[in-house]
N, C-alpha and C positions, 0 to 999 in steps of 0.2 A: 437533498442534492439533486434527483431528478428534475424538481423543477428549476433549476438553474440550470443544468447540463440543458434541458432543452431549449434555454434562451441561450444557448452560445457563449456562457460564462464558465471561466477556467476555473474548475474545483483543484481545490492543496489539498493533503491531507498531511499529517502531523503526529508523532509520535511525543512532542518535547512534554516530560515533565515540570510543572504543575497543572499544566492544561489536562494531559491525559494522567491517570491513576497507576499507567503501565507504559515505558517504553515499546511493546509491544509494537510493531506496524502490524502485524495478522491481526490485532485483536477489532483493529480500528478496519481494517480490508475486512472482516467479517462482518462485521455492523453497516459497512454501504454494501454491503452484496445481500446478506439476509434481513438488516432491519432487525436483528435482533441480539440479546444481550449474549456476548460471546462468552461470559462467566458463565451464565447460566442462571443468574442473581435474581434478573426478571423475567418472566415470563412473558410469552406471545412474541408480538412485532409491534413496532412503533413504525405507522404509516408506511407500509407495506408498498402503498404507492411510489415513495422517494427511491426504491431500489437501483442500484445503480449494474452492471454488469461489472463484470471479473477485469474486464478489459479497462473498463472506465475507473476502478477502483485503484488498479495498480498503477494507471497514468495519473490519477491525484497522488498517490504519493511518488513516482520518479519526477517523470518529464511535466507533469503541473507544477510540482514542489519548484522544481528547477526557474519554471518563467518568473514564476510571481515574486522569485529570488530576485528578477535579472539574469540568471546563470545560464540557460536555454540553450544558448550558442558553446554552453562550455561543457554542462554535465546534463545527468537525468534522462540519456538515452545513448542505448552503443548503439555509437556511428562515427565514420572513419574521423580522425579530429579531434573530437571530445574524450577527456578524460574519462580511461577505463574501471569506472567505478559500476561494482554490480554484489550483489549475492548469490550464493551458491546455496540452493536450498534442500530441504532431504526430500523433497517432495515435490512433482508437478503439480499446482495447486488447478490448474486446468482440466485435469483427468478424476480428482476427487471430490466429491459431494462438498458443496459449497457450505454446508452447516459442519463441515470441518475444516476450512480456512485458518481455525484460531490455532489447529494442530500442527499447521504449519511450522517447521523451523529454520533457521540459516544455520549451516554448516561453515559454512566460511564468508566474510567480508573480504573487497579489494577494494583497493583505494587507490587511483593514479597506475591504475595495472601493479600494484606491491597488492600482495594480503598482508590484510592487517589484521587477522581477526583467522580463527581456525576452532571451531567447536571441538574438532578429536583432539 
């Protein structure tokens, strides 16, 4: 993914089942921030060079997911206008060791400003 990030090409990223093994988005935001296997399954890193940042990970899956939909102008980033769609996480994934990303979880879904979705 690095080396398309630095041609100027909008990275998605993707949670859907059968592509991925796991609905998970952390598990998939683990693997472009560390390059490595967020199971734990394999060992090392896979081209350590492709790493992407925290920042760049989370915009493939909101506000990227969103263009390469067409949606951009609708969702995939709060801003005045766009549908209030976000999670609530138990974690600032910003303040924790990046090889714990996969620890991450959502506590609550919102969709259209409703929750839809409540972990407790």
């Amino acid at each position: 993914n690095r080396s398309l990030l630095d041609t100027g090409a909008i990275v998605a990223g993707g949670s859907d089942w059968p592509v991925s093994p796991s609905p998970n988005a952390w598990e998939g935001l683990h693997g472009l921030v560390t390059r490595e296997d967020p199971s734990g399954q394999y060992p090392g890193t896979l081209w350590p060079e492709e790493v992407d940042t925290l920042d760049e990970a989370i915009a493939a899956f909101t506000i990227n997911g969103a263009i390469a939909m067409g949606l951009g102008d609708e969702t995939g980033s709060l801003e005045v206008g766009k549908s209030a769609d976000f999670v609530v996480l138990d974690r600032d994934p910003f303040v924790h060791p990046e090889n714990e990303l996969v620890r991450t979880t959502v506590e609550e879904t919102w969709f259209a400003g409703r929750r839809v979705y409540s972990r407790g």
